[in-house]
Each structure stands twice: as structure tokens, then as C-alpha cells.
MARPA-960164 format. One line per 5 residues: number of its first residue (from 1); their letters; for each residue x, y, z of C-alpha. Coordinates in steps of 0.25 Angstrom, whole numbers, plus 2048, in hexadecimal, padded with zeros to 3 digits. Example, Ala and Ser with C-alpha at 12.3 -4.5 7.8 and 13.67 -1.06 7.14 Angstrom:
// MARPA-960164
1	AS	831:7EE:81F; 837:7FC:81D
END
This chain:
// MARPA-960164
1	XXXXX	800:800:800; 806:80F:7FC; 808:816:807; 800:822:80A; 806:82E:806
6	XXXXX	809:83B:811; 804:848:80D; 80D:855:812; 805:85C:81A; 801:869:816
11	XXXXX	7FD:875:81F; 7F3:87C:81B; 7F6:88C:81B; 7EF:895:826; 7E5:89E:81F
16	XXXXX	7E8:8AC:826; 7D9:8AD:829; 7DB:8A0:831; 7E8:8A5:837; 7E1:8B2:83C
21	XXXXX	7D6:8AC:842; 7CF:8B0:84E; 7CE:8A9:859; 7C0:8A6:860; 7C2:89E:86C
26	XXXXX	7B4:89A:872; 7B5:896:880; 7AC:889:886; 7AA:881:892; 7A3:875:896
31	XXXXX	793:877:896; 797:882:88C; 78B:888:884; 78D:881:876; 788:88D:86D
36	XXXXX	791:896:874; 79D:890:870; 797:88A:861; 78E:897:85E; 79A:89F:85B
41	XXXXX	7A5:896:858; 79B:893:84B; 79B:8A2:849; 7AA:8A4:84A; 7AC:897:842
46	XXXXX	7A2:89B:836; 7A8:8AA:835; 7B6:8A2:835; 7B1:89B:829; 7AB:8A6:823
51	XXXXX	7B8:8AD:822; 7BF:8A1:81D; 7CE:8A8:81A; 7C7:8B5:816; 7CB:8BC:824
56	XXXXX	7CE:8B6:831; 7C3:8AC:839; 7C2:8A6:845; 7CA:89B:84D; 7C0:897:857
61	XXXXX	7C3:88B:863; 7BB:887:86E; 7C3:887:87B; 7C1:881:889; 7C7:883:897
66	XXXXX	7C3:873:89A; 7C1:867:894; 7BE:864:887; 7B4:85E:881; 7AA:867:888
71	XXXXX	79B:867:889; 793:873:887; 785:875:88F; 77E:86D:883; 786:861:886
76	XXXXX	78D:864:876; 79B:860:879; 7A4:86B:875; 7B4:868:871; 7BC:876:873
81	XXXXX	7C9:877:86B; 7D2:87A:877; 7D2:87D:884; 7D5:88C:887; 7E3:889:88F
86	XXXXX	7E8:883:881; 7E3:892:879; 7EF:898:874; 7F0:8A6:86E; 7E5:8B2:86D
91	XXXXX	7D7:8B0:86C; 7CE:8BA:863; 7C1:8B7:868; 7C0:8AF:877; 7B1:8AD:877
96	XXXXX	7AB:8A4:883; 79E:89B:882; 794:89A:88D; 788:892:893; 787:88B:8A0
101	XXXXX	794:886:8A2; 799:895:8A2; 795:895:8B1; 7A1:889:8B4; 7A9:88F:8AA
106	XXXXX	7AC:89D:8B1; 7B1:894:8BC; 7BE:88E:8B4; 7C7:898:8B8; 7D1:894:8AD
111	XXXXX	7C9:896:8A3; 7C5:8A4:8A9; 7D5:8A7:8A9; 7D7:8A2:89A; 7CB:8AB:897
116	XXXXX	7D2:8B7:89E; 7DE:8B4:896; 7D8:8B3:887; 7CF:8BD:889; 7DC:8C8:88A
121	XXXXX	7DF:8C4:87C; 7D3:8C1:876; 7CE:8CC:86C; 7C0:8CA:870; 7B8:8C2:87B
126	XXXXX	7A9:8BB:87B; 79F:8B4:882; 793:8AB:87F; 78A:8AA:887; 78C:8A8:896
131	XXXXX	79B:8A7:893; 799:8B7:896; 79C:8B0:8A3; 7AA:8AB:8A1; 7AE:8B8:89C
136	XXXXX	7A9:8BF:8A8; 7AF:8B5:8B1; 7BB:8B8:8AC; 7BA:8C7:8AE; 7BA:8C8:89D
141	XXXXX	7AF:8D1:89E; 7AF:8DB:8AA; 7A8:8E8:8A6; 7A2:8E4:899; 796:8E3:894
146	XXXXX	792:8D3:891; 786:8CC:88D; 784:8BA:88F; 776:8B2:88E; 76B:8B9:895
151	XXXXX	768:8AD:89F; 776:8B1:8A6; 776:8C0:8A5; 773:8C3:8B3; 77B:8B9:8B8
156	XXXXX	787:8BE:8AF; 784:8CC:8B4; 783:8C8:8C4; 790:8C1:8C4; 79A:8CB:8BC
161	XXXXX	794:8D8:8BF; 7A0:8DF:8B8; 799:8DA:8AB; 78C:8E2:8A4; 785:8D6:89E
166	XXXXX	77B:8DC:894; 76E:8D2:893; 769:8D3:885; 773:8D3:87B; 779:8C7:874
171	XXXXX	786:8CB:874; 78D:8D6:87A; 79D:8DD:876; 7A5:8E4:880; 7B1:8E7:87E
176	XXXXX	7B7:8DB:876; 7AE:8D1:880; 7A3:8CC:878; 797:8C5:87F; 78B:8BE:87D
181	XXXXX	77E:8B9:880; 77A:8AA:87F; 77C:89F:877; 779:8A2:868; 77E:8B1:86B
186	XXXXX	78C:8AD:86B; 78A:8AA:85A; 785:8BA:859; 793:8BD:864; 799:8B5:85A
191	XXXXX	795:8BA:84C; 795:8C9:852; 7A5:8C6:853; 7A6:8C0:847; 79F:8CD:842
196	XXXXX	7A9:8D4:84A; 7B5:8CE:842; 7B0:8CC:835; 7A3:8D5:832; 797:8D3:832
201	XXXXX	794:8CB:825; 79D:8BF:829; 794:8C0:838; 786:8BF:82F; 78E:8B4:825
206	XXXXX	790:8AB:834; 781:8AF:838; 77B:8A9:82B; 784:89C:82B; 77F:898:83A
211	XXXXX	771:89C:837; 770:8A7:840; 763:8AE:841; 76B:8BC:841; 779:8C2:847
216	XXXXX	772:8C8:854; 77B:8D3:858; 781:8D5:865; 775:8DF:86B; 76A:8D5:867
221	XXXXX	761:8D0:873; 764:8C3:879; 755:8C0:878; 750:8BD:86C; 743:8C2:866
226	XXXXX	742:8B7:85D; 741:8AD:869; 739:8B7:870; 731:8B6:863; 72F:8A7:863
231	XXXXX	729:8A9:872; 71D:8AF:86F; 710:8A6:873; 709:8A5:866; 70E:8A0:859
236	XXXXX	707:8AD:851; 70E:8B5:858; 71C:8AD:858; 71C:8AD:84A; 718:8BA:847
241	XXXXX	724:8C0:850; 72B:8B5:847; 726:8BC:83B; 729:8CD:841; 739:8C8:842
246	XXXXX	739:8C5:833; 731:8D1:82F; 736:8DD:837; 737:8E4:82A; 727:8E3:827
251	XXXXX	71A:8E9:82D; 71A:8E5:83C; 70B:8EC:83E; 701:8E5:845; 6F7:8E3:83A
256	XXXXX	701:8DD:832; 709:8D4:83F; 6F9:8D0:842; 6F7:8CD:834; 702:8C3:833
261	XXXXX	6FE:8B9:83F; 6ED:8BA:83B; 6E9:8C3:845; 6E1:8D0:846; 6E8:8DC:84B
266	XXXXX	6E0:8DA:85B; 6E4:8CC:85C; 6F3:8CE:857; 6F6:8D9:861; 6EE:8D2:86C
271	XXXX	6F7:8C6:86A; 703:8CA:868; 704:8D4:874; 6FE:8C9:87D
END
């Protein structure tokens, strides 16, 4: 039998867009929130791809301060690429996850110090969620305006009063520190930076590929009125609120909101206003 031949290895040539790369680590703990680490590691991973070698993407790892495989709140198992003692050189963007692990996390004080450390040279700092907590623990946001799920604001604000936590936004900037509220809000944290870096086009590009009803900006209101549509008691009217989202640009009057369900103009307003 001929022997199989061995092939020179040949290294590919680093694109300078590869080279250049920023550097997103996403911090996560056992009984992390899955979408707080996954929501905008997808984002940064799509604008990467959007860019391809045109400018400089993103590099983006999921560290640990523990063991590793980990398991978020969901029971999903979540393998980090390293753990944060073996990170070596700067970090552009230190963002940490949250959910209800946060509470046993602000109690690792290694990973509170690792936190101190890369936060001096880390162009910008973020928060998911609860993680807010982290941050606060570690003194990272003394002084500055900060937003995290509405569950926990008052709970946020009663154990660091050096903090003014603003209730209703999504996401709120200070100063380089970015934080947001729960869950889905860390992929609008996440497209508002890619925005930040690349314009706004390549955010709305990222939005349209994960199917993202809109890119909310940072002010928006936790609450949505979309879900607040959807609690109305009677189907009429749950559709109808349904139907004024999509036609804010047409006659809203009461003839014409009365008309589209079938009722008369005495029976709508007495309906609706019940």
C-alpha cells in the first residue's frame, strides 16, 4: 500500500480586520441568565460577520471565575472559553450577565478583584440585567446613573445608595459604564454598541438578521405597550389595540376606531373605557 503523502502546513495570513478585532468578553456564573450571555454574544457575532475583513469586528469569549461547564438558571449547560485568571491582555468591551445566580456571585471575591483590574483597561463597561449587581459590588459604578430588570431596582438601590438607579429605561450610559435592564434588553445594549462602533446601518442590518421587532433605543420604557396590549380582557379590543400599533399614520377617531370592531360609537367608548 503507497504510503500516504504529508501535506506542508500552511498558515493562513491574519486579515487585518481579524487582527484589529475588539475584544468583547461576557462574564458568566453558575445559574447565569442564558440570554444575558447569548443575546449579545449573537449580536456582536453577527455584526463580526457583517463586517467580514471590510473594518475591524469582534472577538467575543465567555469567561468564568469557577468551574466550567457551568449551568445557567435554565438548566442549559454553558461552556466558557476560559476562565478570567488565564485572560491575557486589554479587553475592549468587559460586559457581565446577570439572573439569580448574580446574588452568590457578588460573594466571589476574586472575581470581584479580576473585575476591579480589567475594568481600568477596558475601553467600555456593561451590564445585563441583574449583573448591575457585580458591577456595583465591585465599586464600578459609585456615582453614576444605572438601570438593571425592574424586579431588583429597589433592591439595587437600597444596598448601594452611592448609585442613582433610573427605573424605566432599557439601558442607561454614564460615562463609558453601560447598563441594562432584563433579559432581551442586553441585545438592544448590545446593537446600541455596535451602532456606537459601526453606524447605524450595520445595527439595523444585526436587528433584521435575528428578527428583532425593532432596535428600541436606550430611553425606551421597560414596559411594553405591546404586552400591555395583549392584557386587555376582551378579544375586540386586543385586536383593535393590535390594529392602532400598525396604523398610527391613519384616522385614530372614534367613528372610524368604532367602525373597525362593529360597534356603535355609545357602545365602543363604553367598552373601552370600562
Amino acid at each position: 500500500m503507497p504510503r500516504a503523502r504529508v501535506l506542508p502546513l500552511v498558515r493562513r495570513r491574519t486579515r487585518p480586520a481579524e487582527r484589529d478585532a475588539r475584544r468583547v468578553a461576557i462574564v458568566a456564573f453558575p445559574d447565569v441568565e442564558v440570554l444575558d450571555v447569548t443575546g449579545p454574544h449573537e449580536v456582536f457575532a453577527q455584526a463580526a460577520g457583517f463586517l467580514h475583513d471590510r473594518a475591524p469586528g469582534y472577538a467575543i469569549e465567555i469567561l468564568t471565575s469557577g468551574a466550567s461547564p457551568l449551568v445557567c438558571s435554565s438548566g442549559v449547560k454553558l461552556v466558557p472559553d476560559r476562565g478570567i485568571h488565564e485572560v491575557h491582555g486589554g479587553v475592549d468591551t468587559l460586559l457581565v450577565g446577570g439572573g439569580r445566580g448574580v446574588f452568590d456571585a457578588v460573594r466571589d471575591r476574586a472575581l470581584l478583584r479580576w473585575l476591579r483590574r480589567a475594568a481600568r483597561h477596558a475601553r467600555r463597561l456593561a451590564s445585563v440585567c441583574s449583573g448591575t449587581f457585580l458591577l456595583a459590588e465591585a465599586g464600578l459604578l459609585d456615582g453614576r446613573r444605572v438601570t438593571t430588570h425592574w424586579l431588583v431596582c429597589d433592591e439595587l438601590a437600597r444596598r448601594y445608595p452611592k448609585i442613582t438607579v433610573e427605573r424605566d429605561p432599557i439601558f442607561v450610559h454614564d460615562r463609558g459604564v453601560y447598563t441594562s435592564a432584563g433579559v432581551t434588553a442586553g441585545m438592544d445594549l448590545a446593537l446600541a454598541l455596535v451602532e456606537e462602533d459601526h453606524g447605524r446601518q450595520l445595527a439595523l442590518h444585526v436587528a433584521r438578521q435575528l428578527v428583532m421587532f425593532l432596535k428600541r433605543p436606550g430611553g425606551q420604557s421597560q414596559f411594553s405597550a405591546q404586552l400591555a396590549v395583549q392584557a386587555a380582557d376582551r378579544d375586540p379590543l386586543r385586536e383593535l389595540q393590535a390594529w392602532i400599533a400598525d396604523h398610527l399614520d391613519t384616522d385614530l377617531s372614534v367613528p372610524t376606531l368604532a367602525a373597525e370592531v362593529a360597534m356603535s360609537e355609545r357602545n365602543f367608548a363604553r367598552v373601552f373605557t370600562r
